[in-house]
VEXBARO-236299 format. One record per residue (C-alpha): residue in one letter; x, y negated, z. Coordinates in steps of 0.1 Angstrom, whole numbers, plus 5000, padded with zeros to 4 digits. Each point is the difference from the previous one (the first is absolute). Example, Ala and Ser with C-alpha at 12.3 -4.5 7.8 and 13.67 -1.06 7.14 Angstrom:
2
a512350455078 s501449664993 
This chain:
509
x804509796268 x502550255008 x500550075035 x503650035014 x501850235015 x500549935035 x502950105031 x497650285014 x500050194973 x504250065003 x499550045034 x496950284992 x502550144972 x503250015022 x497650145029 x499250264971 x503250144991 x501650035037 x496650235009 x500650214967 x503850005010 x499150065038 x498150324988 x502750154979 x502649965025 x497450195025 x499250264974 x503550094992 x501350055037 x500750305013 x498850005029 x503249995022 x500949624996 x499649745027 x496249874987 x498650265025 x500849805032 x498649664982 x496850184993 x499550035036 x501049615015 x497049914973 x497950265011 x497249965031 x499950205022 x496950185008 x498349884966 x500750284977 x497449884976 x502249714990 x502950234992 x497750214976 x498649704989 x503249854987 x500950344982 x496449994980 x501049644992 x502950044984 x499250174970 x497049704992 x502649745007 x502450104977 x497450054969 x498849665009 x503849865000 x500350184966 x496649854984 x500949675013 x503749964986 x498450144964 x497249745001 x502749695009 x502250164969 x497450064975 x496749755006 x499549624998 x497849785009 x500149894963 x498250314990 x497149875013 x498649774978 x496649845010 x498949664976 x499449685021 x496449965002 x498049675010 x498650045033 x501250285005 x503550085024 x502050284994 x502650215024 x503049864981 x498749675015 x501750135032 x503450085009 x499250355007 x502750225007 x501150264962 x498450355020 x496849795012 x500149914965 x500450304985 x497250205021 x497249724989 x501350034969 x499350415003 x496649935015 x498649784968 x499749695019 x500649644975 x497949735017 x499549905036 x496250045014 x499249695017 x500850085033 x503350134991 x500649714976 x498849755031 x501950145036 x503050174982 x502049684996 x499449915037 x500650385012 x503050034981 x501249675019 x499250145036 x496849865008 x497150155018 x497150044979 x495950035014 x497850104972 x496450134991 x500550264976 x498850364997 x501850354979 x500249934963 x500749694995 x503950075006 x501049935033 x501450295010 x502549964971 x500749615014 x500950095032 x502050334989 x501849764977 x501049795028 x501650245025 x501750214973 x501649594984 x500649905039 x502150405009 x501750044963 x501249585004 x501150055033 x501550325010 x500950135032 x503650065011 x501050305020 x497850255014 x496550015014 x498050245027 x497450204983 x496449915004 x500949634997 x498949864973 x500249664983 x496649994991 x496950065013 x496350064980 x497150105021 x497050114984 x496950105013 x498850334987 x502450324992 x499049984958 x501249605000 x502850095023 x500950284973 x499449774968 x502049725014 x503050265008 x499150154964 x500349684980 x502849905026 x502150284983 x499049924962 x501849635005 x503050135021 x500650264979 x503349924985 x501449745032 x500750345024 x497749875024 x498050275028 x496249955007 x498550165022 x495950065007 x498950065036 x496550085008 x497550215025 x498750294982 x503350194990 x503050195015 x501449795025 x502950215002 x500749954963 x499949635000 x502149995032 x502750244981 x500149714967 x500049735032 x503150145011 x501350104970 x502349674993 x499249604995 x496649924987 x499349684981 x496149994999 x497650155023 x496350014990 x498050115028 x496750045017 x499649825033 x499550305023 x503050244986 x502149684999 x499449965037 x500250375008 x503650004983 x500949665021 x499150195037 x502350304987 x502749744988 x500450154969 x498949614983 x501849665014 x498449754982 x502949765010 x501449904970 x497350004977 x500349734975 x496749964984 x497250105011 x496250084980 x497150015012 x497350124978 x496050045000 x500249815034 x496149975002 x499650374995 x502250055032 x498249775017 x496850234993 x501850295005 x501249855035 x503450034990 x501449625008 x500950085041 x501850264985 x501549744973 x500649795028 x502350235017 x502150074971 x500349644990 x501149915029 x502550314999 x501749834966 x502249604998 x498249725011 x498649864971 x502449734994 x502550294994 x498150204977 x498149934965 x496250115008 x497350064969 x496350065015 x497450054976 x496350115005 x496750024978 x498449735017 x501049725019 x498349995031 x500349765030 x501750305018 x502550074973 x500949654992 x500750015042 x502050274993 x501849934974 x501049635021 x500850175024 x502850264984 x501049784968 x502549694996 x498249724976 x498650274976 x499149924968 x496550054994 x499150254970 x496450084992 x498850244972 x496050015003 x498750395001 x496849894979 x502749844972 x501650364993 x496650195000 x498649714980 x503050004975 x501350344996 x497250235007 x496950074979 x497450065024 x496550194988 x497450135019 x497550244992 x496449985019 x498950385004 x498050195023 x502150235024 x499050294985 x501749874966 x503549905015 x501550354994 x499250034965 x501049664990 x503550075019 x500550324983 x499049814964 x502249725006 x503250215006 x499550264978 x498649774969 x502449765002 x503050245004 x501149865034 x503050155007 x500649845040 x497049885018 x499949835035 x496650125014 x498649835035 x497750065024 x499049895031 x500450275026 x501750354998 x496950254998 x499449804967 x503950054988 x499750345009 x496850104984 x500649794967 x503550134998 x498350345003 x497249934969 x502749874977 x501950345005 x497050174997 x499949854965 x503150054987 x501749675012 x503550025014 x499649805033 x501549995034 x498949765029 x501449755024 x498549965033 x501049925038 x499450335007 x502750124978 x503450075010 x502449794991 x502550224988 x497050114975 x498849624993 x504249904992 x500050394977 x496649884984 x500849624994 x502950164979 x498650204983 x497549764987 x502549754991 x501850264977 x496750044984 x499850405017 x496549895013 x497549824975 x497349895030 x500849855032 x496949995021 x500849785034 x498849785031 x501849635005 x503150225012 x500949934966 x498249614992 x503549895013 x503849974990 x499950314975 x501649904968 x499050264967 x501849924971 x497750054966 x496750075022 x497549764982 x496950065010 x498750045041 x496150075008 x497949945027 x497650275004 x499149855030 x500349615005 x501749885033 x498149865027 x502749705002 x500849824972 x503449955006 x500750394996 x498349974966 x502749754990 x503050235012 x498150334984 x500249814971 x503349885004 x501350344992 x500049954966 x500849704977 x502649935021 x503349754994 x498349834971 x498950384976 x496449984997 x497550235019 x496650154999 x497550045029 x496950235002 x497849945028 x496750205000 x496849805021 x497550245015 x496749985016 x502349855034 x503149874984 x498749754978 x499149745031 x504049975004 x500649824966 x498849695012 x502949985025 x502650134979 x498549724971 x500849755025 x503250135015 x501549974970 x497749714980 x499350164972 x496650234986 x501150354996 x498950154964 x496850245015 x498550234973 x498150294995 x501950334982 x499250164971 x497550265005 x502850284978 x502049905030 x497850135030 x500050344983 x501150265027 x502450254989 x500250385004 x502550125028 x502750214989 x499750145035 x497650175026 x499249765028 x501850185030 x498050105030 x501749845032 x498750115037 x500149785021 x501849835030 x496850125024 x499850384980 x503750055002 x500049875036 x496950235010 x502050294984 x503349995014 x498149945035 x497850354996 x503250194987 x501249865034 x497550075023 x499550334981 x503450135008 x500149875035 x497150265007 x497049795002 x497750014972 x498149654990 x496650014999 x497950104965 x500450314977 x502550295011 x502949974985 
C-alpha cells in the first residue's frame, strides 16, 4: 500500500526553505546592517566554540535543506514497489514517514526480519520493548526506525540548547557505538536530522566542538565519554525522548551498568520516556534490569543459535597446528576471497598471523585492544570499502560490526566460550543473506566443539581437508629479523650508561 504523505513533512519542507532563505539573506549582507548586535544576544559568552560551531554548521544545513526540498518534489513512496508476500511483512505495512521511506528504500531493504516485523508495530505506538536479540538480525534498523518515525511525526517548535538531544542510544563498545551512529545516518539521511557518536578513545575536544555546535537529535554513546560529557555539562539528558539500550549483558561484563545507572537516572522517569533494552541473552540480572527501567515491555526474543543455524554455513576443518596456515592461505587465495574476517584468540596470535599473511603476499591489517582507536576506526574503513582483503582480529571485533558483502569469517582459533563463537559467526550472514564459516580444530581446539554443539543444538559439519590444500606456499617476501623488547632495552641502557662515563661490564667498547 502506498504510504501517505503526512503534516511533518510540510513542516520539514517549510523548515527547509526559511534555512535556505535565512542563509541568502546572511550571505548577501554587507556587513553594516543591524544582524551584528543579534548575533551577540544569541551568542554565550565565554563558549567560543559554540560561535564557531554554528559558522561550520551552516553550510551542511543548508545542503541538507536543499536535498530535502528536491527529494519531497521529485520522490514517492510509490516508487517503491515491493509485492505482498505471505508471511512475510513489508515497510509499507507501516506508516513510515516519505524520507524514512525513501532512505530504506536507498538501502535495498523489501521485507521485515522478524524482529523488525514483530516489535516495530508496538515501537512505532510508544511502547517499551525488552528483547533477546543479538547484531544481524535487524535490530538496530527497528529501533532507528522508531526514533527517526517518533522526531519526523512529531517535531519540535522553537529552539533547543545544544547537547540536548531527543534521543539517546548507548552502546557498549566504541565500533557499535560507531555502527549504530553510521547506520543512524543511512536512515536519516533525507529527514535533516543530526546524529552524533560519542565515545572514549577519540578527541574529546572534537566531539565537544559537534556537542556545542547546535541541537542534536540522536546521541550514540559509550558509557564513560557520555558521563565524562555530563560532569562538563556539555550533555543534559533532560529531554530525551527515547532511550536504547543495547548489548546490555556485555555492559554488565564490562562493568558498565553503575555507570548505566547514573545516566538513566540522569534522563525522564520512565513513564515519560519510550525505553528499548535489548541484550544477547536474557539473564536473571538483565530481566531485573530491564523491570526495573521499562513500562510493560513487550517481550521480543530472536534465538542467537536460530541465525547461526539459518543463515550461516558452518564447516570445520580438523588439522594439526602446524597445517592451519596453509589451509588459511589456500582457502583465501583458491577461492578468490576478496574480504575475510580472520579471529584469533589473543593479540600475539593477531599480530604474528597478520604478519605471515603479509609475508605471503596477502593484503591484511589487524584489529586488536592494543590498537589505537583512531587506527582500529581508519582500518575498519578501510576494510569495508574493500581497501583491505584480510582482517585478522581478537573479540574486539565478535561484536556490533556490521560488513556489507563479507561472506565468509574463519576461526583460526576456536573461542574458549561458546557464546563468542556464535557472535564471531554472526559477522556474516547477517539480516537474512546467507554466510559461510571456517573454523579450523587443532590438537587443543577441538575439545571446545562439544560446547559450542550444545550451545547452539546442532552437530557442526567436522572434516578433514584436502591434502592439495595443506600445501604451503612460497613467500614473496624475506622473513624480517625483529630484536627484541629485552635486546633493544639492553641496548639503549649500555648507550646510556656508556655516555654517562661508566662502562658496563664485558668487551671494551
Amino acid at each position: 500500500m502506498n504510504v501517505p504523505v503526512v503534516n511533518h513533512e510540510a513542516h520539514s519542507y517549510t523548515k527547509g526553505k526559511a534555512i535556505l532563505k535565512k542563509s541568502a539573506t546572511k550571505g548577501n549582507s554587507s556587513g553594516t546592517g543591524s544582524s551584528r548586535p543579534d548575533r551577540k544576544s544569541r551568542s554565550h559568552p565565554g563558549r567560543p566554540s559554540r560561535k564557531k560551531g554554528r559558522k561550520g554548521r551552516t553550510a551542511k544545513d543548508v545542503q541538507a535543506a536543499s536535498e530535502m526540498i528536491a527529494v519531497e518534489e521529485n520522490w514517492d513512496v510509490s516508487q517503491f514497489k515491493v509485492p505482498e508476500a505471505e508471511g512475510k511483512t513489508r515497510f509499507h505495512d507501516f506508516d513510515l514517514p516519505n524520507p524514512l521511506m525513501h532512505a530504506i528504500f536507498d538501502l535495498g531493504f523489501e521485507y521485515c526480519t522478524p524482529i523488525q516485523a514483530e516489535i516495530l508495530p508496538s515501537a512505532l505506538s510508544g511502547k517499551d520493548a525488552s528483547g533477546r536479540a543479538q547484531t544481524g538480525t535487524g535490530k538496530t534498523a527497528a529501533f532507528l526506525i522508531t526514533i527517526i518515525t517518533n522526531m519526523l511525526k512529531n517535531p519540535i517548535q522553537g529552539t533547543r540548547n545544544p547537547g540536548t538531544p531527543r534521543n539517546l542510544i548507548i552502546a557498549p563498545t566504541r565500533e557499535l557505538a560507531l555502527q549504530i551512529s553510521e547506520e543512524a545516518r543511512q536512515l536519516a539521511r533525507y529527514c535533516a536530522l543530526s546524529v552524533i557518536a560519542v565515545f572514549g578513545g577519540m578527541d574529546y575536544e572534537k566531539q565537544r566542538r559537534q556537542l556545542n555546535a547546535g541541537p542534536v537529535d540522536i546521541i550514540v554513546a559509550t558509557p564513560g565519554r557520555l558521563l565524562d560529557f555530563q560532569r562538563r555539562r556539555d550533555i543534559s539528558l533532560k529531554k530525551v525522548e527515547v532511550l536504547i539500550i543495547d548489548e546490555a549483558d556485555r555492559m554488565l561484563d564490562m562493568g558498565f551498568i553503575p555507570d548505566v545507572r547514573k545516566i538513566i537516572h540522569s534522563t525522564p522517569t520512565k513513564d515519560k520516556r519510550q525505553t528499548m533494552l535489548f541484550s544477547a541473552t536474557l539473564t536473571g540480572q538483565i530481566t531485573r534490569l530491564a523491570s526495573q527501567w521499562t513500562r510493560d515491555p513487550v517481550t521480543v526474543e530472536i534465538e542467537p543459535e536460530q541465525v547461526a543455524v539459518d543463515t550461516v554455513d558452518q564447516v570445520v576443518y580438523i588439522v594439526t597446528r602446524d597445517e592451519k596456515f596453509a589451509l588459511l592461505y589456500n582457502i583465501i587465495d583458491k577461492k578468490k576471497l576478496e574480504r575475510v574476517l580472520v579471529f584469533c584468540n589473543r593479540r600475539d596470535e593477531v599480530r604474528r598471523l597478520a604478519e605471515m599473511l603479509t609475508r605471503y603476499g596477502v593484503n591484511c591489517s589487524m584489529m586488536s585492544g592494543e590498537i589505537p582507536q583512531k587506527k582500529r576506526v581508519r582500518r575498519l574503513d578501510e576494510f569495508k570499502k574493500g581497501k583491505i582483503r584480510v582482517l585478522v582480529a581478537t573479540d574486539v571485533a565478535g561484536r556490533g560490526i556490521h560488513i556489507e558483502g563479507m561472506d565468509h569469517v574463519i576461526n583460526f582459533t576456536l573461542p574458549l566460550d561458546p557464546e563468542d563463537y556464535v557472535h564471531r559467526i554472526g559477522r556474516t550472514g547477517r539480516a537474512g543473506a546467507m554466510g559461510t564459516s571456517v573454523s579450523f580444530a587443532d590438537e587443543k581446539a577441538s575439545f571446545y566443539i562439544p560446547a559450542i554443539e550444545e550451545f547452539m543444538g546442532r552437530e557442526l559439519n567436522c572434516t578433514r581437508p584436502e591434502d592439495s590444500w595443506l600445501t604451503m606456499p612460497k613467500p614473496v617476501f624475506s622473513e624480517k629479523r625483529h630484536r627484541t623488547r629485552s635486546k633493544r632495552k639492553t641496548t639503549h641502557t649500555t648507550r646510556k650508561r656508556s655516555s654517562s662515563g661508566s662502562r658496563p661490564q664485558g668487551r671494551r667498547p
